[in-house]
N, C-alpha and C positions, 0 to 999 in steps of 0.2 A: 588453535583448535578450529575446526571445522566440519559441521553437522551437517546433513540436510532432512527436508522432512518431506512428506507430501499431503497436499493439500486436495480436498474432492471437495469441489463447489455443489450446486444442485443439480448439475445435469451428471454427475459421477466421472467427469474427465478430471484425470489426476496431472494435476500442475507442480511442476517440482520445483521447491524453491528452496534457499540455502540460508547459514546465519555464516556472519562472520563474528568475530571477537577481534576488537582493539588490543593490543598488544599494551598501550602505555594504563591505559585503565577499565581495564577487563571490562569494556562496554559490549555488548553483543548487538547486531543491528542484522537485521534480515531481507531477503532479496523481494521484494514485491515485481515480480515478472510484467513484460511489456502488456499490451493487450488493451481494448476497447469499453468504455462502460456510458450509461446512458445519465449525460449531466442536465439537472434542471425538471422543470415540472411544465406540463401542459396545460395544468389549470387552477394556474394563479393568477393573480394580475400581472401583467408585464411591469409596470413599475414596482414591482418586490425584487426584480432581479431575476428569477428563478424558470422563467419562458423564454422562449419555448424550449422543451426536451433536445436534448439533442445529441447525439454523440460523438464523443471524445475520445482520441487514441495517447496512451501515455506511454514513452518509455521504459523499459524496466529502472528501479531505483533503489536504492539501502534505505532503512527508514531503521531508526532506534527501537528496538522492542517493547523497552521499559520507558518512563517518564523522564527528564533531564533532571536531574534535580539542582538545587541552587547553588552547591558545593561542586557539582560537576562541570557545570558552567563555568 
């Protein structure tokens, strides 16, 4: 089986992204497209980890929709 949906962030550009479904146990896992986002904080302390702001480009990647659960595992 194979859906897609589309996604409008805030600025109204539609991002098309996809689910798949595992065939062995009907797990559904959805496409999160490549693209750029802003990692970290400007104004914290640097020893939290969290400075400076900066950004970061990811790959697109599958990510599980639902939770794993313990059984699924």
């Amino acid at each position: 089986m194979d859906t897609s949906i589309v996604l409008t962030p805030a600025n109204n550009a539609e991002i098309p992204t996809r689910e798949i479904v595992h065939a062995a146990d009907q797990s559904t896992m959805v496409l999160i497209p490549a693209g750029e986002f802003v990692m970290g904080r400007n104004d914290m302390p640097p020893e939290l980890g969290e400075s400076p702001a900066h950004q970061v480009y990811l790959d697109a990647f599958y990510i599980d929709k639902y939770e794993v659960t313990n059984a699924q595992y």
